[in-house]
Structure formats: C-alpha cells, structure tokens
N, C-alpha and C positions, 0 to 999 in steps of 0.2 A: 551335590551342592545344595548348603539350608537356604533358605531366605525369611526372614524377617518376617512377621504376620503385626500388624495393627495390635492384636493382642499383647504382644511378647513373645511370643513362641515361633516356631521353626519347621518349615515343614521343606520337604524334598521336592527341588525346585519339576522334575517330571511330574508333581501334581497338579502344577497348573498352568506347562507351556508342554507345546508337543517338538522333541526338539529333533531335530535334523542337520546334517553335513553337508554341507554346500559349499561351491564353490564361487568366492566372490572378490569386488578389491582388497588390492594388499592392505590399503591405508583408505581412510574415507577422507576424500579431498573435497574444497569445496574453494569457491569462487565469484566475488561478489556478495556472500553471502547464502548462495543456492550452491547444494550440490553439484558435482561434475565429473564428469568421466572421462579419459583421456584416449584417442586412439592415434596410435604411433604409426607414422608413415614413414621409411627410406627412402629418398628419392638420387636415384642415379642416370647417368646421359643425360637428365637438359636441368634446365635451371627451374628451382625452386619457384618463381615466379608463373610463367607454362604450364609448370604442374599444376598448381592450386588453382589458376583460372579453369583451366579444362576440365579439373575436378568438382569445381562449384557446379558447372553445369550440368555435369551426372548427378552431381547427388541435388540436385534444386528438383530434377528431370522425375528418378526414380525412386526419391526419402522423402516420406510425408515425417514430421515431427508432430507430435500429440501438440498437446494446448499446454504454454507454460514451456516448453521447450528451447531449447535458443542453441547454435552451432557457432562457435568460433573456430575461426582457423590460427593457431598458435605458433609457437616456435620460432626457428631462423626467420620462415616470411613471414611473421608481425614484426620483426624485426626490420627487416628488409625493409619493409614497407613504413614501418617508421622511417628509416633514414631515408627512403627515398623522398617523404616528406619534406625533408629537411634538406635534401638536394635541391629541392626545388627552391629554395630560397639561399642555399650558399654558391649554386653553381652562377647562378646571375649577380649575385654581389662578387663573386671573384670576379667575373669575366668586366664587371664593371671597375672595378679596383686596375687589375693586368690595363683596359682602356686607360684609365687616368693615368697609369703610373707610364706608358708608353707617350702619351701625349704631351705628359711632362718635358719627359726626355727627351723628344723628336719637336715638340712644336709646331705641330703638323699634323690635321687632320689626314692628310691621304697618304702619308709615312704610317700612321698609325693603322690606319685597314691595309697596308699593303702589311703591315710588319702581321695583322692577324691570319693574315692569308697561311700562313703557317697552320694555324690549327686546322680546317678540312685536309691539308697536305697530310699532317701529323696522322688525323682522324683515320685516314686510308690506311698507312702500314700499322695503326696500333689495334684495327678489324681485323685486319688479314691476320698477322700475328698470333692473338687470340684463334681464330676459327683455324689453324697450323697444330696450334697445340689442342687444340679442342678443351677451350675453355669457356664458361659457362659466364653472363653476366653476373656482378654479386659486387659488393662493398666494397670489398678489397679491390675489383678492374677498376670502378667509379675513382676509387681513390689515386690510383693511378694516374687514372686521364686528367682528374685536377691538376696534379703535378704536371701531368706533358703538357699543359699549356706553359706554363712558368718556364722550361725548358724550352718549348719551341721559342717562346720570347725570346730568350737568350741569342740561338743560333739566328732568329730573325732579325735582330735588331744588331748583330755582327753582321751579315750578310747586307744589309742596307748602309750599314757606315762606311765598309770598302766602297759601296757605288757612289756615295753622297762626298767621299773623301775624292774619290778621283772626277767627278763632275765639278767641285767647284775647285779643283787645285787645274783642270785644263780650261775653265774660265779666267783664272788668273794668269797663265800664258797665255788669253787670247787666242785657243785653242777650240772656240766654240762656236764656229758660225756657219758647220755645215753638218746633214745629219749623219754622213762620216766621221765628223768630229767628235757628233755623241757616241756613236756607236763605235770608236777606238776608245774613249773615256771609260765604256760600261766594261769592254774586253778587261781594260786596265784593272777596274776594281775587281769583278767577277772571276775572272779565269788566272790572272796572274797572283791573284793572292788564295790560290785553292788550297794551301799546304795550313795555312793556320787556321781555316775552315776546317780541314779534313781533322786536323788538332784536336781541335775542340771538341765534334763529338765524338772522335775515337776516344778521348779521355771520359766522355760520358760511358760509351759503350763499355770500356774495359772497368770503370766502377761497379755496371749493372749485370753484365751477361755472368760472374762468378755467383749473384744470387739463383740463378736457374737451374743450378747444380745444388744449390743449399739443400738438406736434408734434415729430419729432426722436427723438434715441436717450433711452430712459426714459420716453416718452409714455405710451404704451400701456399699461405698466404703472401707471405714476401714474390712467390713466383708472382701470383695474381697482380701485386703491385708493379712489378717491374716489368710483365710481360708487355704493355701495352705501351710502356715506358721506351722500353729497346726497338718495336716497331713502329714505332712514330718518329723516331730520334731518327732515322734510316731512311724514311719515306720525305720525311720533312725536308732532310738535306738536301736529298737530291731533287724533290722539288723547287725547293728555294735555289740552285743550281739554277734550273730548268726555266723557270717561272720568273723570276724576281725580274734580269735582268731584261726581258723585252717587255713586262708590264711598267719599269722603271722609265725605261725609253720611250713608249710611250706617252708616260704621262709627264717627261721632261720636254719632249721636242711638241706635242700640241702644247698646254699651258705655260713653258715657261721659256724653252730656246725660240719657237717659231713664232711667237706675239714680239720679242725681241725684236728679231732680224727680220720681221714685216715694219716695223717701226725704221730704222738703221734705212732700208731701202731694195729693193726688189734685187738688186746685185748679191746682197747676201744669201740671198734664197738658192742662188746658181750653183750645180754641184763643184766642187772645189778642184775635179780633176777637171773642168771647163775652165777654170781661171787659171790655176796654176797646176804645175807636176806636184807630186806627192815622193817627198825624197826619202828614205829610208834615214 
C-alpha cells in the first residue's frame, strides 16, 4: 500500500509504520462523544434489576477505572429504570384518578376505601401467581397490576351495590331496627346474589387464561400482562366475598343503624327475638 509523501511521490506504507495483526472491535463505537466499549451480559433466574445492583457492588469492590473513565450500565435496565421513573409518577396519578372516579360514583368517602380494599386483596393472588410461574418483576407485570386495579374496581364496586341495594330496600320495609335485621339485609345482597358475582369474573378469567397458552412473538410478554391479572381477579373475589360483608356491617350498624335506633329509643336496641318471634 503507497502513501502520499508532502513531495508528490509514494513510498511503501512499511516504510514508515511497523504493522501488525491484531485483534480488536468490530466497529469503533463512541458515546457522548468519547469512545466506548460494550460488555454483553445474559441474565437468567432473577430479574434484571438484582442482578445490576449486586453487580455494581463487585465491580465498585474489585475495578479500579483509570482517570477519564466512566461505566454505564445499558440495556433493558436503563430501560427499566427509565420507566420505573415514570411509574413513580403515573402509578399515583392513576391511583388518584380510580379515587376520584369512585367517589364520584359512590358519594362516599368510606364506600370509596372499602371499594379500594380490593387492591391489597388483588395484590395477594396476583404475587402468588407470579412467584407459581416463576416470573420475574419487569414492565410488562408493572403493567399488569395498573390494569388489576381498574378491574378490581369493577368486581368491588358490583360487590358493594348488591349490599347498599339490599340495606336501603330493607330500610324501606321497616326492616331495620335490629342487628339481625342488618345482618339478614347483608346475607340478602352477599350470598344470594353470588351467581352474577361468580359472572362476572369468570367472564374475566375465560378472556385471560387463553393468553397463557399464547405462543409466538409477543407471547411472553402478554403472559407477563395477564399473569398478575388472572391472580388478583381470583384472590380479589373471594376476598371481597370474605371481607366486604362484616367490614360493611360494621360500619352500617356503628355510624348509621345504631345512632338511629339510640335516637327512636332504647326499645329498639332490644334484640328482636325478645319483642317478637321471627316468622319464616
């Protein structure tokens, strides 16, 4: 190979480099403006997140970097870590939105945290679930659980209108002056009406559980979505089953049947198979 000489002429470039075979990057990369080198890590069994913490601290531990040097950690977790960013800021605007748009609808501060009571409920079967399949936190579960809230709302704010429907329809027969009487009202909504409960999220569940079987490009991630979806949906119900109805009772017969019927007069306090028989 000639090269050029100041003069015009051409001389054989082993005149004036000594050259060698080396092995070095493919492509010369650079970043910010400084050169940069990339080393590729797989990471399998736990989540992306674990890894790179646990790893900062070996390499902080036993890598000295020259002067001018700088380590980024790239990839999926700068990624990650971007959205998690931004979790931080959309998961409390949803959770604020879900409050208002419940409050709206109920008109009722303490309808409104019972109806969220749903989410820890949720929160339980859609961990278990997860840690069943052995699934890793990542974007795709995050996004998930936004969703299962919107859902739990659903089944939680159905599960309150059967007790609030049969509470003030056995007010209106004059069905309400002993704590027998609440607690045949809450039977009423709760248990008599479990078939369009069960409805409702089995039509959930039969939409979601066919993605857990999906295969293909976007699988995977669909499972990620759905999985945390289908165990909350599951855990939720039967909480809100469990839960709803003696938390309701309580907070109907202290604030609103027993400030009543202390007013009316100390007779209505009496239990009702003391005044009268209880007929079928």
């Amino acid at each position: 190979m000639l090269v050029n000489t100041p003069s015009g002429g051409e001389i054989p470039l082993g005149q004036i480099a000594d050259i060698s075979l080396k092995t070095g990057p493919g492509m010369i990369r650079d970043e910010n403006g400084r050169l940069s080198g990339y080393v590729y890590v797989d990471v399998s069994g736990r989540d992306i997140g674990s890894y790179v913490t646990d790893a900062k601290k070996v390499v902080a531990e036993k890598v000295t970097f020259p002067a001018g040097y700088q380590l980024v950690w790239s990839g999926q977790y700068e990624s990650m870590e971007r959205v998690k960013e931004r979790l931080k800021i959309v998961v409390p605007i949803t959770l604020s939105i879900v409050f208002l748009l419940l409050y709206l609808n109920t008109k009722s501060t303490v309808k409104t945290f019972i109806i969220l009571l749903a989410v820890p409920f949720s929160a339980i079967g859609a961990i278990w679930f997860l840690y069943l399949l052995n699934y890793n936190m990542s974007i795709a579960v995050w996004v998930g659980l936004i969703a299962l809230l919107g859902v739990d709302a659903e089944t939680a704010v159905f599960m309150l209108l059967y007790l609030d429907l049969a509470y003030h329809d056995a007010i209106s027969k004059g069905r309400m002056t002993t704590w027998d009487d609440l607690r045949e009202a809450i039977v009423v909504g709760a248990v008599k009406r479990l078939r369009p409960k069960v409805m409702t999220v089995a039509c959930m569940l039969f939409g979601l559980l066919p993605i857990m079987w999906s295969v293909g490009s976007g699988g995977d991630v669909m499972k990620r979505i759905a999985a945390p979806m289908i165990g909350g949906i599951i855990t939720s119900f039967l909480m809100e089953l469990i839960i709803y109805p003696p938390v309701f009772a309580i907070w109907k017969w202290n604030f609103e049947v027993k400030p009543k019927l202390k007013q009316q007069g100390p007779k209505e306090l009496e239990p009702r198979s003391v005044r009268e028989p209880v007929h079928a």
